[in-house]
C-alpha positions in Angstrom: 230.5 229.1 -75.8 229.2 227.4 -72.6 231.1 227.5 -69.1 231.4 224.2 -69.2 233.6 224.4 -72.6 235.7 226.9 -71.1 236.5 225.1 -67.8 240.1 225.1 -67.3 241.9 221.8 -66.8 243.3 221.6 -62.9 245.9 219.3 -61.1 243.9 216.3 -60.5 245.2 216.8 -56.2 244.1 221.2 -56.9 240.4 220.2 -58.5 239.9 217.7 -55.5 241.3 220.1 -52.7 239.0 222.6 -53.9 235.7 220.5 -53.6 236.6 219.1 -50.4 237.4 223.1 -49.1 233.8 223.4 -50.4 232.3 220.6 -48.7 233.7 222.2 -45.6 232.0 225.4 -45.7 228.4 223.9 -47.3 228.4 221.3 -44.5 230.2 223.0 -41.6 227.3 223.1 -39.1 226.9 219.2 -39.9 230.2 218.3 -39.2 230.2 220.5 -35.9 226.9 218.3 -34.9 228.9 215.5 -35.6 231.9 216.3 -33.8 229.4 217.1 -31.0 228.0 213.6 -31.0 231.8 212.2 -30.9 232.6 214.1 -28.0 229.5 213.4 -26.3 230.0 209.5 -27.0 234.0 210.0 -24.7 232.3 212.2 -22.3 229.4 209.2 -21.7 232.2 206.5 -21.5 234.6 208.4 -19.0 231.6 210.0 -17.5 230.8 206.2 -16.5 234.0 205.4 -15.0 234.5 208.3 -13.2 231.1 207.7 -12.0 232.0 203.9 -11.0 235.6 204.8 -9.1 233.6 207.6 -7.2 230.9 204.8 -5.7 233.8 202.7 -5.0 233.8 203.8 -1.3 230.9 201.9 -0.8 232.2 199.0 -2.0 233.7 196.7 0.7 235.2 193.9 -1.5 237.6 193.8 -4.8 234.8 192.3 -7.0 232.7 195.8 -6.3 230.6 193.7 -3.9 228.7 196.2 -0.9 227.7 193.1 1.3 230.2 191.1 3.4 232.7 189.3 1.5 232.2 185.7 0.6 228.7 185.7 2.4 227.6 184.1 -0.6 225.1 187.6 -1.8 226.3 189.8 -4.8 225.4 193.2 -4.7 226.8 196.4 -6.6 226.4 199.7 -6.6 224.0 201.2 -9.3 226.5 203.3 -10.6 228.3 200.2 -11.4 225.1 198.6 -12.5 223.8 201.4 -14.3 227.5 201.7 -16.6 227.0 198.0 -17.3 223.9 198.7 -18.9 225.0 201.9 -20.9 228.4 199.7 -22.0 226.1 197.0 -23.2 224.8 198.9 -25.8 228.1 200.4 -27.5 228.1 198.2 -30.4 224.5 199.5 -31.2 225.6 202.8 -30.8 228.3 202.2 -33.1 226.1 201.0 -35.8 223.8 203.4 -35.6 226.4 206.2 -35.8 227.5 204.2 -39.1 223.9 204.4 -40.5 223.8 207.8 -40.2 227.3 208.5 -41.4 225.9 206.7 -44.4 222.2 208.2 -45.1 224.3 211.5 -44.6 226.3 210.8 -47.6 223.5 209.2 -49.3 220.9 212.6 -49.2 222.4 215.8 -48.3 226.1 215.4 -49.6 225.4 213.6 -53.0 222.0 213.3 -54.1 220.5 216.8 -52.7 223.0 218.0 -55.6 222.5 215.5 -57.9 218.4 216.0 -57.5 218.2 219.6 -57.9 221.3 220.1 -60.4 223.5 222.1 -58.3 226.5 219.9 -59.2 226.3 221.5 -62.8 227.9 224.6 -60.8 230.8 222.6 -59.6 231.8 221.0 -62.6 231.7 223.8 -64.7 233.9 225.6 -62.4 237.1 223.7 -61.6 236.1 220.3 -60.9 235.4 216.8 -62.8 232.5 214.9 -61.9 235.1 212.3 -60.8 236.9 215.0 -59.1 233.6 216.1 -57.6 232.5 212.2 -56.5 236.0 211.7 -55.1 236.0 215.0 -52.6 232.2 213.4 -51.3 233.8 210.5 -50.5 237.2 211.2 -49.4 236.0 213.6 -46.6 233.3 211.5 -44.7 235.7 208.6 -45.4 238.6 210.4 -43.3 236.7 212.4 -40.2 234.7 208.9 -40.1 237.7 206.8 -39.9 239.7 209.0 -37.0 236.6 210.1 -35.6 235.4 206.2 -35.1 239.0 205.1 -34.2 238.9 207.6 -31.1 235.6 206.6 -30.1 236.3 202.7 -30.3 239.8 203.4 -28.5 238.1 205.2 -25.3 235.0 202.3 -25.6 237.2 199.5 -25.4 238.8 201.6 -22.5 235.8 202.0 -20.4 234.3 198.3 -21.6 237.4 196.3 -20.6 238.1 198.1 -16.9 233.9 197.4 -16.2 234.7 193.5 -17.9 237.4 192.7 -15.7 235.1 192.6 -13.0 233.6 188.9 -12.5 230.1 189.8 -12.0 230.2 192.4 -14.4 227.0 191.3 -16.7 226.0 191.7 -20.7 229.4 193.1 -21.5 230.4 189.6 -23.3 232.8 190.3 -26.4 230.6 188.1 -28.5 227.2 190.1 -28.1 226.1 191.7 -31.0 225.4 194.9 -29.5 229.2 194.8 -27.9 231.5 193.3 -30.5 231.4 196.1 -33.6 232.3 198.4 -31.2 235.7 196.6 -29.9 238.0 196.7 -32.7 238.9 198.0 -36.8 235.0 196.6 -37.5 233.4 199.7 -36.4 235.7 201.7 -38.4 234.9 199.5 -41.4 230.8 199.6 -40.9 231.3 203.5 -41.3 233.4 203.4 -44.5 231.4 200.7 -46.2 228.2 203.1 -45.2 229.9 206.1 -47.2 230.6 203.7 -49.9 226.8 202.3 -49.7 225.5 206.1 -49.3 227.4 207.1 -52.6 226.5 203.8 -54.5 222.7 204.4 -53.8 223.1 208.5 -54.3 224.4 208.4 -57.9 222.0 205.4 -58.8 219.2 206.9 -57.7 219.6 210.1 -57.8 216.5 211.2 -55.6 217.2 212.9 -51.5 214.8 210.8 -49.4 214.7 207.7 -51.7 218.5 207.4 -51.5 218.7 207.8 -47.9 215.8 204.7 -47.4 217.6 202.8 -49.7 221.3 203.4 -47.6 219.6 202.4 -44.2 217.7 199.2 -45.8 221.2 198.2 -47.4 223.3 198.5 -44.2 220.3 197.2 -41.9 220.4 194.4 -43.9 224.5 193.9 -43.8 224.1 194.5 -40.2 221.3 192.0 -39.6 223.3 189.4 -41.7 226.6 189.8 -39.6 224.9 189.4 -36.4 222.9 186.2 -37.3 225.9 184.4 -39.4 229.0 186.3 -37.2 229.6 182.8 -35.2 230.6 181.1 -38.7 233.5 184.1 -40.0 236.0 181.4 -38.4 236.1 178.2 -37.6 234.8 177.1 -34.0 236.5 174.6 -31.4 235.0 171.0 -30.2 235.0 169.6 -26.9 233.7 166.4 -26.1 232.1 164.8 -22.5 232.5 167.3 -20.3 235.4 169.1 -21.1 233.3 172.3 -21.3 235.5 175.6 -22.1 235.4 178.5 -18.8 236.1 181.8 -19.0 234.4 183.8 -22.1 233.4 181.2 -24.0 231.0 182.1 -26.8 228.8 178.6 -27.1 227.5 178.2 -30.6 226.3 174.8 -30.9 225.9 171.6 -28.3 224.3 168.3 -28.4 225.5 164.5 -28.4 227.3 162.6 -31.4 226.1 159.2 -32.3 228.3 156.3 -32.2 229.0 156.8 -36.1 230.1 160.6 -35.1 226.6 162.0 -36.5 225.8 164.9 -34.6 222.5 165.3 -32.7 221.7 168.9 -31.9 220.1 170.4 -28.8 217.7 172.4 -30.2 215.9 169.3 -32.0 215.1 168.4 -27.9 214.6 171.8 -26.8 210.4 170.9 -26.8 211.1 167.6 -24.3 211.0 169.9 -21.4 212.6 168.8 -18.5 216.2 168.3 -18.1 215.8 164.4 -17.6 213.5 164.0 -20.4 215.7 166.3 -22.8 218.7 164.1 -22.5 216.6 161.3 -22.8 215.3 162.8 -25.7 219.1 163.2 -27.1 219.8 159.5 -26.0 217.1 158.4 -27.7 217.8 159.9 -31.1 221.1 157.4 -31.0 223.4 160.0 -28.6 226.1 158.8 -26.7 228.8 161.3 -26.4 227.9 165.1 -25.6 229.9 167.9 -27.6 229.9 171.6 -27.4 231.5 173.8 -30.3 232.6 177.3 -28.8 234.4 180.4 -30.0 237.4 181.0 -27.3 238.2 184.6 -26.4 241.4 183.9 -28.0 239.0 183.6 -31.4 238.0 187.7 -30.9 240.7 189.0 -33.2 240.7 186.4 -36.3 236.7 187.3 -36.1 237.3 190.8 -36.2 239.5 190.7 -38.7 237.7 188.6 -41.0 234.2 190.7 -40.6 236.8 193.8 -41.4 237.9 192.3 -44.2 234.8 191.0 -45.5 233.2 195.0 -45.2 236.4 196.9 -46.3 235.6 194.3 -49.6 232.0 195.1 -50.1 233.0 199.1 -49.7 235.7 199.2 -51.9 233.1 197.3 -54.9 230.7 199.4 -53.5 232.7 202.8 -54.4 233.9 200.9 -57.9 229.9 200.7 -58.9 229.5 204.5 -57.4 232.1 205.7 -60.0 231.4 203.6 -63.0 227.3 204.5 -63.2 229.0 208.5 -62.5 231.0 208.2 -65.6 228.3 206.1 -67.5 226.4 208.8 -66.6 228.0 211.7 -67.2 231.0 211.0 -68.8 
């Protein structure tokens, strides 16, 4: 009789406990590289600060400026400068730490086994291929969920004390490589790339293919979020020249006709000069100009929504994973 006939039934929470105990030991040096990248990401963010509240001294006015107040000159110091730039890019950094998160999953967690039959082992052992499915995707799910949370917490820390400052430049909440970083989205790009790393593992069943196939899926998400983000909820109008302040993301301006058709800016964008591009949107029939903006008030209900919208695709995602599994192998 074969091992696998005499496996003994287990206690669905003892068959997953056991594969997640030997996920642990198989991938132990990963998940230390990973926790070194997490602490790395805090240290970088409250390096920065530190970094900014020890140049302070030099700075002789409240908005960090080193020149004589109100003489009409900006200048900061490069260490406030230089965390600007850093914090600009935290949304990137975000996403990429999701990608890999996901081609993770995608290679050397599932498909490695699936590829050269090692998974065989397992099942004949103590665990179910469900079992065995569910352990791959319960523990990247969990360290990437708290180990996200804490990073987006300490982000938003160091982003929102550099913000504050007026001058403080590329740090607006709406910019693509800010925003995923600044709330539950991050933490939802990182499950939906397990989900999209098992999905592409058991369908494909091949290391390096799987991976390619994770990154092109979540590039692709990525890419498709950042062009269409503007339209998750809907914007706000003002007309004349009632124009919003403050951190207004601008999505769309031009002049309405006097039928309320809309005439849009970039159709005049070629006139060239200022004169000749209003002329341009007078011409086409414009009479009234309009702006439709994203208030800073709007950040949360597009957050949520993008969350919402991911958690969605992840959960189908790890629905497909299991169904091919058990079309699969039963």
């Amino acid at each position: 009789m074969s091992a696998i006939g005499l496996r003994t039934p287990v206690a669905p929470a003892d068959g997953l406990r056991g594969p997640v105990l030997v996920l642990l030991r198989q991938h132990r040096r990963s998940l230390w590289a990973a926790g070194a990248l997490l602490v790395l990401g805090i240290g970088i963010v409250v390096g920065l600060r530190i970094w900014v509240a020890a140049a302070s001294s030099a700075e002789r006015c409240a908005d960090g400026d080193t020149t004589r107040c109100g003489d009409g000159s900006y200048l900061p110091t490069y260490a406030r400068t230089a965390t600007e730039t850093y914090l600009a890019d935290g949304g990137t950094a975000v996403l990429l730490l999701a990608g890999l998160i996901g081609v993770f999953v995608a290679g050397p967690l599932i498909a490695r086994e699936l590829e050269s039959g090692t998974f065989r082992l397992a099942w004949a052992q103590s665990a179910s291929p469900v079992q065995w499915l569910a352990a791959r995707l319960a523990l990247p799910a969990a360290l990437a969920t708290a180990g996200v949370t804490v990073l987006v917490l300490v982000y938003r820390w160091g982003w929102s004390g550099i913000r504050s400052n007026p001058h403080a430049s590329g740090l607006w909440w709406y910019q693509n490589s800010v925003h995923p970083a600044l709330g539950p989205t991050a933490v939802a790009y990182a499950l939906l790339a397990v989900a999209v790393g098992a999905l592409c593992a058991v369908v494909v069943r091949r290391t390096v293919l799987s991976m390619s196939l994770t990154a092109l899926v979540l590039g692709t998400v990525v890419l498709g979020f950042g062009k269409r983000r503007y339209e998750l909820w809907p914007t706000v109008r003002a007309l004349g020249g009632d124009h919003p302040s403050g951190d207004a993301w601008y999505t769309e301006s031009g002049m309405l006709t006097a039928s309320g058709n809309e005439i849009y800016s970039k159709d005049c964008i070629p006139a060239g000069s200022a004169e000749s591009f209003t002329s341009c949107l007078r011409n086409r029939g414009g009479i009234t100009d309009f702006v439709d903006y994203h208030p800073a008030s709007h950040f949360w209900p597009l957050q949520l929504v993008e969350t919402g919208i991911l958690l969605v695709l992840a959960a189908a995602a790890v629905a497909l994973a299991f169904r091919v599994l058990r079309r699969r192998h039963g």
